[in-house]
N, C-alpha and C positions, 0 to 999 in steps of 0.2 A: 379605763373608760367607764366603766362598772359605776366608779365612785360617781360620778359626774352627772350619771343618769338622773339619779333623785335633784339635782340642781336645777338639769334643764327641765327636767319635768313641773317641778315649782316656778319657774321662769316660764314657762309656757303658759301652764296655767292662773296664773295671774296676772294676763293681759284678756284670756278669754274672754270673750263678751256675754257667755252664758254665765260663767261663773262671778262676773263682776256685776250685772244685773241682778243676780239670784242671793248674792250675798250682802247687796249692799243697800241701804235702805233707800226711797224713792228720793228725798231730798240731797241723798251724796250722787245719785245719777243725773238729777237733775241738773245740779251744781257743777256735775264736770263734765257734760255736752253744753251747757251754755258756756263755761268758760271755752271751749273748743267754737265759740258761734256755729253751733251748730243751726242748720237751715229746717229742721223737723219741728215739726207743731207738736208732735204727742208721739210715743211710741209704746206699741202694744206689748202686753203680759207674755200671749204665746210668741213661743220661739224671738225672743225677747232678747235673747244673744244676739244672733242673726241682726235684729231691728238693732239694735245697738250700736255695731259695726258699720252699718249700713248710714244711721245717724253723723258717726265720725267719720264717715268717707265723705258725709255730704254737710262737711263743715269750713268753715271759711278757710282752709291752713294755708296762712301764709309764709309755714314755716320752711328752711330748705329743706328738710327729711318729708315732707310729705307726704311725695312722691313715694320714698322707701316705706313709709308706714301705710300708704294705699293699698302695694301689697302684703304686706302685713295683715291687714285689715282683712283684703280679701281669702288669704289661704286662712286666718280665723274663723271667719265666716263659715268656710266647710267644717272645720271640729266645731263650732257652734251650733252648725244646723243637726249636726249626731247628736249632740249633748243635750239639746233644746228639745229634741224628739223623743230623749228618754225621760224627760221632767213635765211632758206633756200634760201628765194626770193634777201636777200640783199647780202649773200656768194654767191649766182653762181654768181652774177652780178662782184661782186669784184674778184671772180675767172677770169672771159672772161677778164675783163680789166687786172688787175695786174699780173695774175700767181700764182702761188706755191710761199710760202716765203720762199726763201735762206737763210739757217742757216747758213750755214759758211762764207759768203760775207755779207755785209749789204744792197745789191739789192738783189726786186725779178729774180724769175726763170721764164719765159714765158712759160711754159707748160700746 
């Protein structure tokens, strides 16, 4: 079982929505909640996992796993909202500088 652990833990965490936000540049997030139609005008810096998540639950899926990736989505959402609170100090900072990221343009939003 041992061995396995470092697998699902990399499996886990490369669906997180804090770690996928934080790591990835605004044009590849942008690019894959529109490709999901996602229904979000902008989503914000803080706890930015969290919004993320939140984004792909509120996207057009018309796929049949949906449903399974809703909860998905939602048990994420809890380890997002821990992860997102310990990254506080670097998201407000990116929030004051950048703004809100514009999902339907590929600039952000100064809000």
């Amino acid at each position: 079982m041992k061995q396995y652990l470092p697998v699902l833990a990399a499996m886990t965490l490369s669906g997180c929505g804090t770690v996928t936000t934080l790591s990835s540049s605004d044009e590849e997030i942008v690019a894959n909640l529109n490709k999901e139609n996602s229904s979000c005008q902008a989503m914000p810096r803080v706890y930015s996992g969290v919004a993320y998540n939140l984004c792909k639950m509120n996207s057009n899926g018309n796929s049949i796993y949906y449903s399974w990736l809703l909860g998905f989505y939602l048990i994420d959402s809890v380890a997002s909202a821990a992860t997102d609170t310990a990254a506080l100090p670097y998201t407000v900072y990116a929030q004051s500088k950048n703004g809100s990221l514009a999902l339907n343009q590929s600039h952000d939003v100064g809000y």
